[in-house]
N, C-alpha and C positions, 0 to 999 in steps of 0.2 A: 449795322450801325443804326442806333437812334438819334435822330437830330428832331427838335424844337419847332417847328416849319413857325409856329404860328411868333414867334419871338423873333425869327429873323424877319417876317411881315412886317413886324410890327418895327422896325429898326430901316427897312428898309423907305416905310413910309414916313415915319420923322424926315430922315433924311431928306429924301424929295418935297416933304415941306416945308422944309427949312431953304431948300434951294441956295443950299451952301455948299450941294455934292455935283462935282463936273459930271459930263456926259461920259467921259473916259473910266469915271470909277463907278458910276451908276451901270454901265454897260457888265462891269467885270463883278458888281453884285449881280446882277440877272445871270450871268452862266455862272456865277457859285450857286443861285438857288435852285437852275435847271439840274446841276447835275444832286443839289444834297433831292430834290424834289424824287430824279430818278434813283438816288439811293433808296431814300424811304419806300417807293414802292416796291424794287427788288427784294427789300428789307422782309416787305409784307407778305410776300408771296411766298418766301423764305421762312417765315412763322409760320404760312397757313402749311404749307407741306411739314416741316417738324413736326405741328399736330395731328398729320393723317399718319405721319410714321409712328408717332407717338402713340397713338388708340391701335396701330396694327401689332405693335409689339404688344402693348401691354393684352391685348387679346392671344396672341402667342405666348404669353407668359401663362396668363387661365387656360390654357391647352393643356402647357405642359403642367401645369398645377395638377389638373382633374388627372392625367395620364399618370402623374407621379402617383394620386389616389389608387386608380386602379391596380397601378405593378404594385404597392405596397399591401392592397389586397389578395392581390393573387400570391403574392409569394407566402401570405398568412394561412391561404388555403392552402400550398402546396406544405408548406413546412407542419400543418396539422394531417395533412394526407401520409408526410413520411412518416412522422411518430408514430400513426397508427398502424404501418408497413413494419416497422421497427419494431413496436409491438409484439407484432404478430408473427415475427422472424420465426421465434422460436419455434413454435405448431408448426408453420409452415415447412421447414427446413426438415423435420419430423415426417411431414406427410411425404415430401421429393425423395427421400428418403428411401418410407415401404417403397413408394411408387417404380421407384428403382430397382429396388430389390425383387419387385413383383414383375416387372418389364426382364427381367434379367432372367426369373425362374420360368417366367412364360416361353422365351426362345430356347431357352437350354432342354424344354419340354418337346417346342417344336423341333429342336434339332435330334432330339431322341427318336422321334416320330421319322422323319424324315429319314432317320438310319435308318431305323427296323422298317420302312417302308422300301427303301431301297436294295436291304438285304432280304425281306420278303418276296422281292420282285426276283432277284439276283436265282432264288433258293428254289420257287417255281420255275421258271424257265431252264435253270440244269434238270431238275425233275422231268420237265416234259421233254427235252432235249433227250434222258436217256429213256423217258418211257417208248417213245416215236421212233430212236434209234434203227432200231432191228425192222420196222417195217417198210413194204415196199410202198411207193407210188398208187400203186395198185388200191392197197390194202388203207392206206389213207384216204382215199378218196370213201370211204364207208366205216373210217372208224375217226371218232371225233375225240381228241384229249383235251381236258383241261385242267387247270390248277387250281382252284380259287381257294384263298385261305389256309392254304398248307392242306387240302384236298383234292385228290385226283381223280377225277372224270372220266372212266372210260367208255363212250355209248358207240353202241354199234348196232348196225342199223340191221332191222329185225329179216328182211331179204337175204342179207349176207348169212345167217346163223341156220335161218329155216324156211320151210315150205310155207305156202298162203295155209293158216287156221292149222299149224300143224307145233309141236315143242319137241317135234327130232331132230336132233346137230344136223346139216347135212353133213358131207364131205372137205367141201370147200372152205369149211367155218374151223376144220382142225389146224389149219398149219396158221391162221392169225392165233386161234387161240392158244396153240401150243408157245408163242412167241409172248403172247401176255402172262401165259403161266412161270415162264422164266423168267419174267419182269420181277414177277411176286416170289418168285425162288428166289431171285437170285440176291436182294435186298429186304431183307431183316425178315421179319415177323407180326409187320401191320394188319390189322383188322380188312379183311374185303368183303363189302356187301355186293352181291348182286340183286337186281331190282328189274324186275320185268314191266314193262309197259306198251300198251295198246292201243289203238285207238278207241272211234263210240262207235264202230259197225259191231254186231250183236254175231256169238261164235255162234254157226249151225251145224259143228262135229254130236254125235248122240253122246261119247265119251266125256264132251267137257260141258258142262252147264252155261256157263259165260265167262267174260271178260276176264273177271279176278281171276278162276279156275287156268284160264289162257298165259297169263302172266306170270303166275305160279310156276305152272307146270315148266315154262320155259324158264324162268330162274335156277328153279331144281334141275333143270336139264346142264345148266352152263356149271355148275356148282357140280355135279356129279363127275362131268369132264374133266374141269381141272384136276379134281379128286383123283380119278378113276384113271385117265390116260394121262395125265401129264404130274401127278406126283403132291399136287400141292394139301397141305396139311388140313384136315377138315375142319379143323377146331379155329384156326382164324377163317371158316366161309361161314358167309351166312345167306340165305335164299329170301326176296321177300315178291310176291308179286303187288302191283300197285294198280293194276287195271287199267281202265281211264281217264284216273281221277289226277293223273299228272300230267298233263297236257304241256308240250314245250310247242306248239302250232297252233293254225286254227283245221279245227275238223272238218269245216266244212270245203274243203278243197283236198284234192289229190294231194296235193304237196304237204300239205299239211299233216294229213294221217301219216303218209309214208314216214314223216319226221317224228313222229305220235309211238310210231310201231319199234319202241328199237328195246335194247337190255343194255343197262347200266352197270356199270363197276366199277364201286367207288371205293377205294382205298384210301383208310386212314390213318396215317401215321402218328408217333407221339415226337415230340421236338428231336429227341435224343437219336430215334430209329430214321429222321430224314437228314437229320448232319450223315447218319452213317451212310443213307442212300449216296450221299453225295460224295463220300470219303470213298466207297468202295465205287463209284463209278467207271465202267470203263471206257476205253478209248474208244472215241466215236468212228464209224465204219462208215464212211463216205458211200461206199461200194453198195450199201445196203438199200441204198434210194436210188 
């Protein structure tokens, strides 16, 4: 509330000098001006807070002003960001697309892989299962099989077959060989090489000149066997010696030549003759091991 102060001063001081005002009403003007005196200044204080409220909104109002600036910018940028997403739908949707199609022919590759690796695996191991078959304990412990590649491994170590510096069968060397010659009877008509190998100690027979001569001669020796005593057709053998220059050790240790000195026979089948290896397989002979 605004009241006048200086008007009612000025009313109050006629009066008093006029001294035509009692002491009973002169008393009841002084607490009307005490209390209008404490209105005005509640009054005042009452204005000056308005005006700090007033300067803090209207500051919160330029807040939100500038805040309202900036969302109306951004959303300027994002709505030119979609357009150009929008745009670009169509190319894009094109590339996820191949992308897909190339994600899809890529597994369906690996999953081709992954069979023929499986049936690869599946088709050596019946292989070795019925080459190993028929021999004993004995005779594994010095004949080594392996599969790799739809290829069969036969090495046997050069001790079992023959004498030190010599490419005569002994005795002992017939009845494995006679069981691998049945291997190759008994399942189709794959190619067998035999492959002689040696170590690097130098032969001092007067009959053989060296190494190659040594490996030779003992290929042609296992190749005539088969041939000769156990039946097999000469036309899939073939004899090669290798010297040596095929080294599966190191030479310079015992162990090593010993592993160095052995004759190989590697039989190679064509797709059609190892399904059949596997069709005519027979029943495995527990008894045999």
């Amino acid at each position: 509330m605004k009241v006048r102060i200086p008007v009612i001063l000025g009313v109050i001081s006629v009066l008093t000098l006029s001294s035509c005002v009692s002491s009973k009403k002169y008393a009841q003007l002084q607490d009307r001006y005490d209390s209008l005196s404490k209105d005005y200044n509640q009054s005042q204080l009452d204005l000056t807070e308005c005006n700090a409220t007033s300067r803090n909104l209207q500051e919160r109002l330029d807040d939100a002003r500038s805040q309202a600036d900036d969302l109306k910018k951004g959303y300027a940028d994002l709505k030119n960001s979609l357009d150009q997403s929008l745009r670009q739908s169509a190319q894009g949707s094109i590339n996820i697309s191949k992308l897909v199609d190339e994600i899809n022919a890529s597994n369906q590759y690996i999953k081709q892989l992954v069979d023929a690796k499986s049936k690869s695996d599946s088709l050596n191991m019946v292989l070795t299962n019925n080459l190993t078959r028929s021999l004993t304990r004995d005779e594994l412990r010095e004949v080594d099989i392996k599969v790799l590649k739809g290829v069969v491994y036969i090495s046997l170590a050069d001790n079992m077959l023959f004498r030190s510096g010599s490419y005569e069968i002994n005795s002992r060397a017939m009845e494995t060989l006679s069981k691998i010659a049945k291997i190759i009877t008994d399942y189709g008509d794959y190619d067998v090489l035999v492959e002689g190998n040696t170590d690097t100690v130098p032969i001092s027979q007067t009959n053989i000149r060296n190494n190659w001569d040594l490996s030779a001669l003992r290929a042609s020796s296992v190749v005539q066997v088969l041939q000769n005593d156990f039946g097999v057709n000469p036309q899939r053998l073939t004899a090669g010696g290798r010297g040596e220059y095929n080294p599966i050790a190191d030479n310079t240790t015992d162990l090593g030549r010993q592993r160095n000195r052995r004759t190989e026979i590697i039989i190679t089948p064509k797709l059609d003759q190892f399904m059949e290896l596997i069709d005519k397989a027979p029943e495995s002979d527990s008894s045999a091991h």
